[in-house]
C-alpha positions, -999 to 999 in steps of 0.1 A, spaced: 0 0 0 25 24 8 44 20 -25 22 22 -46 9 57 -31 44 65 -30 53 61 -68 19 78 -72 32 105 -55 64 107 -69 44 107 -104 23 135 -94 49 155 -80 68 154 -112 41 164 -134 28 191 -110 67 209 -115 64 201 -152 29 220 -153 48 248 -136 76 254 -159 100 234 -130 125 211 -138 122 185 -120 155 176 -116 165 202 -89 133 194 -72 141 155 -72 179 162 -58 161 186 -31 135 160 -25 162 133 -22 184 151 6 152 158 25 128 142 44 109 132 13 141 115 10 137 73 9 145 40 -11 114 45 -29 123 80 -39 159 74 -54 147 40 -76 109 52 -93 118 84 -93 150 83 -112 135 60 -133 107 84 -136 134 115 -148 152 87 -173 117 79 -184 126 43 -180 93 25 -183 102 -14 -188 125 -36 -171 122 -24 -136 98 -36 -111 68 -54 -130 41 -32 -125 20 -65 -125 26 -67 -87 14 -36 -79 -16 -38 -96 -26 -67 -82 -10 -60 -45 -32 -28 -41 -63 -47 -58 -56 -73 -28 -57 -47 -4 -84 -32 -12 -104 -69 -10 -94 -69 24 -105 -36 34 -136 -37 20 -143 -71 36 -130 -55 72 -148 -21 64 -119 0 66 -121 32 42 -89 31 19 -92 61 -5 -55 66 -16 -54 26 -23 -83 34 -46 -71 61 -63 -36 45 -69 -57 12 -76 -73 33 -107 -36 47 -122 -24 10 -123 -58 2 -145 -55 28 -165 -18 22 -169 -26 -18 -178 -51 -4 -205 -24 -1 -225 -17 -38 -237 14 -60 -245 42 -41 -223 58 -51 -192 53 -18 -174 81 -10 -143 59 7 -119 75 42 -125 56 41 -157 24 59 -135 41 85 -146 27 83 -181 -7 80 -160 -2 116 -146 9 128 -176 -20 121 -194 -45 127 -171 -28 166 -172 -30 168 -206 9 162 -214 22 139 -241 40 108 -229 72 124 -239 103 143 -217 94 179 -218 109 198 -246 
């Protein structure tokens, strides 16, 4: 649960800098030193900023991890909102057929759900 709202984060963080004119860059070195600073961090989202999509982390697992957890909840009625919305990025992310997504590739997620290409920034 935690990661996947993690790289969910880490995904909307980049594309709310991008919508701002911000590199992210800066903001991920920043981010890095701080206490935003984690494992998590330093692998999706430098995979994130390299745009590398596939061969990480099957993204597989974390769709059907947070699909899991969300079973449980709802058969202990325990309210689970963020697991939900990250639940929806990974569908959304596995409409797109026939590639082994690494989980960093929310980012593409975010991105179109702004209005951004799935492209770096010019």
């Amino acid at each position: 649960l935690a990661l996947v709202m993690t790289i969910q984060g880490i995904a909307e963080a980049m594309v709310f800098a991008r919508a701002n004119g911000v590199d992210f860059a800066p903001v991920f070195s920043a981010l890095a030193q701080g206490l935003a600073g984690s494992r998590m961090l330093d692998v999706f989202g430098q995979r994130m900023l390299d745009r590398a999509f596939v061969d990480g982390l099957d993204a597989s697992l974390h769709h059907k991890d947070v699909h899991i957890v969300l079973e449980t909840a709802k058969s202990s009625l325990v309210a689970m909102p963020g697991a939900a919305l990250a639940a929806q990025a990974f569908n959304a992310l596995f409409a797109e057929q026939g590639v082994r997504w690494d989980s960093s590739a929310i980012l593409k997620v975010m991105e179109a759900l702004s209005g951004f290409p799935g492209r770096a920034p010019a």
